[in-house]
N, C-alpha and C positions, 0 to 999 in steps of 0.2 A: 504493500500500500504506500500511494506517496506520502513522504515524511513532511514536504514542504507545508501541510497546515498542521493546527494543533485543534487536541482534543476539544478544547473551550469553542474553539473558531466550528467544529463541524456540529457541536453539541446545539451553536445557536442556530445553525443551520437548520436541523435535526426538529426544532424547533417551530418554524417557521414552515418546516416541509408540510411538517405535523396538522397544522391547522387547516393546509391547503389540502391532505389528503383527506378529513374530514369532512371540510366540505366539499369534497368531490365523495365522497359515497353518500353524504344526502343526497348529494344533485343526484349521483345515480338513483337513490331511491327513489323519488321525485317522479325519475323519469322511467321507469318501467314498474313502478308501480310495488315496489315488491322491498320487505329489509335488505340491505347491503351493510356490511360493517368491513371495517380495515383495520390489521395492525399498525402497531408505534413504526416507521420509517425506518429502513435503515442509509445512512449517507454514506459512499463512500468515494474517495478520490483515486482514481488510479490513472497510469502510464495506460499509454497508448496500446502496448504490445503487452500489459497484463490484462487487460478485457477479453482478447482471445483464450490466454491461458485460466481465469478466472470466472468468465460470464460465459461466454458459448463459441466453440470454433469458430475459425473463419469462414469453412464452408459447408455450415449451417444453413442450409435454405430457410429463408424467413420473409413474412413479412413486416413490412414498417412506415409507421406513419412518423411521417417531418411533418414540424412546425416551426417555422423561421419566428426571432424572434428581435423586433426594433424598440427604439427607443433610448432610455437612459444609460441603457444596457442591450447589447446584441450577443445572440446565439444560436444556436436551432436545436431545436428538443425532436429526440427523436426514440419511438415505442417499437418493440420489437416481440415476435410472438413467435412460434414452433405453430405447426397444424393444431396440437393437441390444446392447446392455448388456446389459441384463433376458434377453435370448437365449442369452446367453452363459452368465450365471447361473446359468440354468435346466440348461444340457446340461454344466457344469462339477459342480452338486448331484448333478442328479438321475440313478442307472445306469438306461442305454439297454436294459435287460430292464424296468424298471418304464412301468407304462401313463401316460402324459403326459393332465393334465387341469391346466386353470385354477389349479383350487385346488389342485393340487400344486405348482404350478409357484411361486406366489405364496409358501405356506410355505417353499419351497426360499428366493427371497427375505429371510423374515424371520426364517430362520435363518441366513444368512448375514450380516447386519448384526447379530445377537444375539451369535454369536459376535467379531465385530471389537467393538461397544462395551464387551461384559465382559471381553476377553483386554485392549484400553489402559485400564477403570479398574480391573480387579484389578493391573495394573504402578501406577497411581498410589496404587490403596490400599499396597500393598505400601512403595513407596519412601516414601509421604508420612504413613502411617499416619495417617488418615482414615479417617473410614466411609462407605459410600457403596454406594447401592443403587438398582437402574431398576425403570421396570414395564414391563411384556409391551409387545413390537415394536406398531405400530400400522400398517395397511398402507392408503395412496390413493392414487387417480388424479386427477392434474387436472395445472393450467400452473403452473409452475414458479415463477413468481410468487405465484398466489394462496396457494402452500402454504407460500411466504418469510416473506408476510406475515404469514397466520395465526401463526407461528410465533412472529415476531419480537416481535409488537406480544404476545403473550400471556404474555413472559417480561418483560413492561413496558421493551422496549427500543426505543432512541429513535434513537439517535444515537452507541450503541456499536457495538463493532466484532467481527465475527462469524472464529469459526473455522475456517477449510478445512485440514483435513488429505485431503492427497493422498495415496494408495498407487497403486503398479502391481502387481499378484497376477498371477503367471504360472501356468500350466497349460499341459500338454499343448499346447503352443507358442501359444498365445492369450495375448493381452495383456488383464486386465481391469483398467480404469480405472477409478478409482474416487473420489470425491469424498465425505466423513463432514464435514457440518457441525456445529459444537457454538454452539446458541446463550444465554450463559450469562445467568443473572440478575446483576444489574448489580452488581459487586465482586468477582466469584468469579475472573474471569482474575486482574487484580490476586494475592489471597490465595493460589491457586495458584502466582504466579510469588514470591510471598514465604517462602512452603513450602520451594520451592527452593532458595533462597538467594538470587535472583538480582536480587528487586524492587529498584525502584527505579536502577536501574544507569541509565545515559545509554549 
């Protein structure tokens, strides 16, 4: 794990993920009608080349929704799922009277990461008062790798270190796993964790 933040600095992070994962499982509630409950976040920072060894091969076919993100702060947030996931997803959105088709199922997808990336940066607008604003989910398939890369290298990142927030979203006794990458332009973790109060700490 990268050493360059400290425990205090991910803790308030930790924090703030926390509120926004919250209210993204009401808004899911809300919106299919049904209880959703989520574990406490886990934040973690890694290198570029331990996401593969840590999170999921490189060629891991997957899907994944981007969400570009402007403002105070730039970066693009990006969700990624296995078939077995993506399955779940699906029968979790979508009510079992409605006709099942590809492209339902897919929107079901990128309405579900639209709701988790605006419920944690409307908590950080709110706590940090910043501005801050995405555009529309972006939905592909391919290996898991290829879609890191394009990622990583287009936010001009080299040798920073990327963010995994973990969530577990529970349903109707299904456990969904879920991995939200944030990959920022270079100085934006930093200034967020200065925001906080907590930059700079050892």
């Amino acid at each position: 794990m990268n050493s360059n933040y400290s425990a205090l600095e991910l803790d308030a992070l930790k924090e703030v993920i926390n509120i926004g994962g919250g209210n993204a499982a009401t808004s899911l509630s809300q919106l299919i009608d049904k209880p959703v409950n989520m574990s406490v976040p886990v934040i973690e920072m890694l290198d570029y080349s331990e996401v593969y060894e840590q999170i999921m091969p490189e060629d891991a076919v997957v899907r994944a929704v981007m969400m570009r993100m402007f403002g105070d702060a730039e970066g693009i947030f990006l969700f990624t799922v296995d078939q077995e996931a993506f399955e779940t997803i699906v029968a979790m959105m979508i009510p079992e009277e409605m006709a099942y088709s590809q492209e339902l199922a897919e929107s079901a997808l990128q309405e579900l990461v639209n709701i988790l990336v605006h419920s944690f940066l409307n908590a950080i607008i709110k706590l940090l008062d910043i501005q801050l604003v995405t555009s529309v989910p972006l939905l592909t398939k391919d290996m898991f790798g290829a879609i890191m890369s394009s990622v990583y290298l287009e936010q001009g990142q080299y040798d920073e270190s990327i963010m995994i927030i973990k969530n577990e979203f529970y349903h109707a006794g299904d456990r969904l796993e879920s991995s939200l990458y944030f990959v920022p332009q270079p100085g934006v973790i930093e200034k967020m964790f200065e925001l906080l109060g907590v930059g700079g700490e050892d």
